[in-house]
ZAMARGU-4260 file (C-alpha; in steps of 0.2 Angstrom, whole numbers, plus 5000, padded with zeros to 4 digits):
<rodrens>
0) 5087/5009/5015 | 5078/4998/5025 | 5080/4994/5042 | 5089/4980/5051 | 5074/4977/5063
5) 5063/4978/5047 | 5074/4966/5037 | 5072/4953/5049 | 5056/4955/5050 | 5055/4951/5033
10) 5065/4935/5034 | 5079/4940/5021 | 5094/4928/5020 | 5106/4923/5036 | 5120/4930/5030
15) 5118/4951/5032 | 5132/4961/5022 | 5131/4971/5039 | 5137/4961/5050 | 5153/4956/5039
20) 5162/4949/5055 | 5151/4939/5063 | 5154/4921/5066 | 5146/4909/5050 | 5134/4902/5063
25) 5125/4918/5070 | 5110/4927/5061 | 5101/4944/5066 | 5087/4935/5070 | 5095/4923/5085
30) 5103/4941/5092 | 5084/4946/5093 | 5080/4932/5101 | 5094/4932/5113 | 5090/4949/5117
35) 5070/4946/5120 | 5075/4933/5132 | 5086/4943/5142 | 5073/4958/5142 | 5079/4970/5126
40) 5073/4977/5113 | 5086/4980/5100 | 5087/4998/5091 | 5101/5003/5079 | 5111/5008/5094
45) 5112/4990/5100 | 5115/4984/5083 | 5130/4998/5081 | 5141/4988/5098 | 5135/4971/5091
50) 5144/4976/5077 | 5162/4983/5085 | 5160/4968/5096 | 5162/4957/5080 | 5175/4968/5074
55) 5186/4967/5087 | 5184/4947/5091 | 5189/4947/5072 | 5205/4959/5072 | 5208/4949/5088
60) 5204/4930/5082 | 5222/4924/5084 | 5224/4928/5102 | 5214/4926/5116 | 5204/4940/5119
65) 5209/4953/5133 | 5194/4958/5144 | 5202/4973/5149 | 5209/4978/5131 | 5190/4972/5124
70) 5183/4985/5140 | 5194/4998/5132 | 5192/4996/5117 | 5170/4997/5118 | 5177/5013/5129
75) 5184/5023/5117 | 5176/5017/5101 | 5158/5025/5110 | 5166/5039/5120 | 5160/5053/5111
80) 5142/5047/5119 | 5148/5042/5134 | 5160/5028/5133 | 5155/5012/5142 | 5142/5021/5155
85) 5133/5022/5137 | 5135/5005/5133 | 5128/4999/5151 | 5113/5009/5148 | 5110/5000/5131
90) 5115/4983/5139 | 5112/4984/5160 | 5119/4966/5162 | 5135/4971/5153 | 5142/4979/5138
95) 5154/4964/5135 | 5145/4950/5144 | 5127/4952/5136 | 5133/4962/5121 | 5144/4947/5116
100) 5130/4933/5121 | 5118/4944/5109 | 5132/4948/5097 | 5134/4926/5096 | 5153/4928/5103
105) 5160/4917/5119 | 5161/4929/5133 | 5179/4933/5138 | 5183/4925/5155 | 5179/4938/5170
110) 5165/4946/5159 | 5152/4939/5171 | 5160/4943/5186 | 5148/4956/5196 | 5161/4965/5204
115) 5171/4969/5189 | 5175/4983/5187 | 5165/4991/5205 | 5172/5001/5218 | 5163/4993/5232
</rodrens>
């Protein structure tokens, strides 16, 4: 089985049967380039929280999407590597704000706001 970065490379079709809930619109290769711009490189780790970030705006589609219910959600669905600390070191602008520019979804209102989620 071949890679997702290797696939890319290779310039195979749009559509990839691994990503069967992203929007008809976003490709693999605009998540790379996303990512590039904002200073990642994507590994199979990345490519993993694209995918439950597609999977939850799909379960959630019909109803506007809950930062705080998303936030939990990422939370538990990696907590057996760390939850969303995990998830901040594979995307240090934020899980849910960069993940879902990268991931081609509209960022729940609040997502961009430095202070959420701080103590300070």
């Amino acid at each position: 089985m071949t890679s997702l970065i290797e696939a890319i490379t290779r310039g195979e079709p749009d559509r990839d049967p691994r990503f069967p809930h992203a929007a008809a619109d976003w490709t693999p290769a605009a998540a790379v380039a996303t990512a590039r711009q904002e200073g990642l490189e994507l590994g199979e780790d990345h490519w993993e929280a694209v995918r439950a970030l597609q999977d939850y705006y799909a379960r959630h589609e019909a109803t506007a999407v809950n930062l705080r219910e998303l936030h939990d959600a990422l939370d538990e669905r990696f907590h057996r590597r760390g939850g969303i600390k995990y998830l901040y070191r594979l995307f240090p602008g934020g899980p849910v704000s960069q993940g879902c520019r990268i991931a081609g979804l509209n960022v729940p209102a609040g997502a961009s706001d430095k202070g959420f989620g701080s103590i300070a």
